[in-house]
N, C-alpha and C positions, 0 to 999 in steps of 0.2 A: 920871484915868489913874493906876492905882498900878504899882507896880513890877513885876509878874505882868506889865503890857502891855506892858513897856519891851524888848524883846526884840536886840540889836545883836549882828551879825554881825563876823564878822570877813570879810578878802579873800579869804581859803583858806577861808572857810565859802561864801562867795558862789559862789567858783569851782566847789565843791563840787554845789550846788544849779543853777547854771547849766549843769554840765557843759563846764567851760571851764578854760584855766589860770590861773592867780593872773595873771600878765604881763598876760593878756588883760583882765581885769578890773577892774587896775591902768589899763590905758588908757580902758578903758569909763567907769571914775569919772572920769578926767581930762578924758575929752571928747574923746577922740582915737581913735576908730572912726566912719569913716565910716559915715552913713546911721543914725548912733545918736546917741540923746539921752545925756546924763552922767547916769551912775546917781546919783543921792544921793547923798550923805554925811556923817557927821561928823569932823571933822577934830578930836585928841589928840593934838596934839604933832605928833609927825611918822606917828603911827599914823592909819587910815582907818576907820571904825566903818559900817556901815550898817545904819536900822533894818529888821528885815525887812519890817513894813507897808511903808516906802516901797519894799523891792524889790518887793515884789508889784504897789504900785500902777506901779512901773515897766512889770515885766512885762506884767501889763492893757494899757498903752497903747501899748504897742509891737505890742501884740495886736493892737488896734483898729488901728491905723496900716496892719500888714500888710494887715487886713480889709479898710480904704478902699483899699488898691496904692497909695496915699503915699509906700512907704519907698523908698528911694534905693537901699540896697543890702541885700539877703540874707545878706551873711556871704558866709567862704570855703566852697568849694564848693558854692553856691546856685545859681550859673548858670553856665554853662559857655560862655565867647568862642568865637566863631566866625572 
């Protein structure tokens, strides 16, 4: 691996790319979104890094997840209570 591969995001890069807010993201790494797995990360200090391969390989499997109807929940505004 050289440093050309080493690629690390920042929160407000993630949020960026996710189309989400930083807050939301912040809880996504922590583990605290239902019906999602904890995004990766690396933790500096009190700073949160994530590599981008690992967001992608996130994204992928969340992919997958939906594909199988596995996942618990869609997000806000995904289904609408009755």
């Amino acid at each position: 691996m050289s440093v050309h591969d080493f690629d690390l995001l920042t929160l407000a890069d993630v949020a960026v790319l996710l189309h989400c807010s930083k807050p939301h993201v912040c809880k996504a790494v922590a583990g605290r979104v239902s019906g999602c797995p904890p995004i990766p990360s690396v933790s500096l200090g009190r700073r949160k890094l994530v590599r981008r391969q690992s967001l992608i390989s996130w994204i992928e499997a969340n992919e997958r997840t939906l594909a199988d109807g596995t996942m618990a929940s869609l997000g806000r505004g995904a289904a609408k209570r009755t």
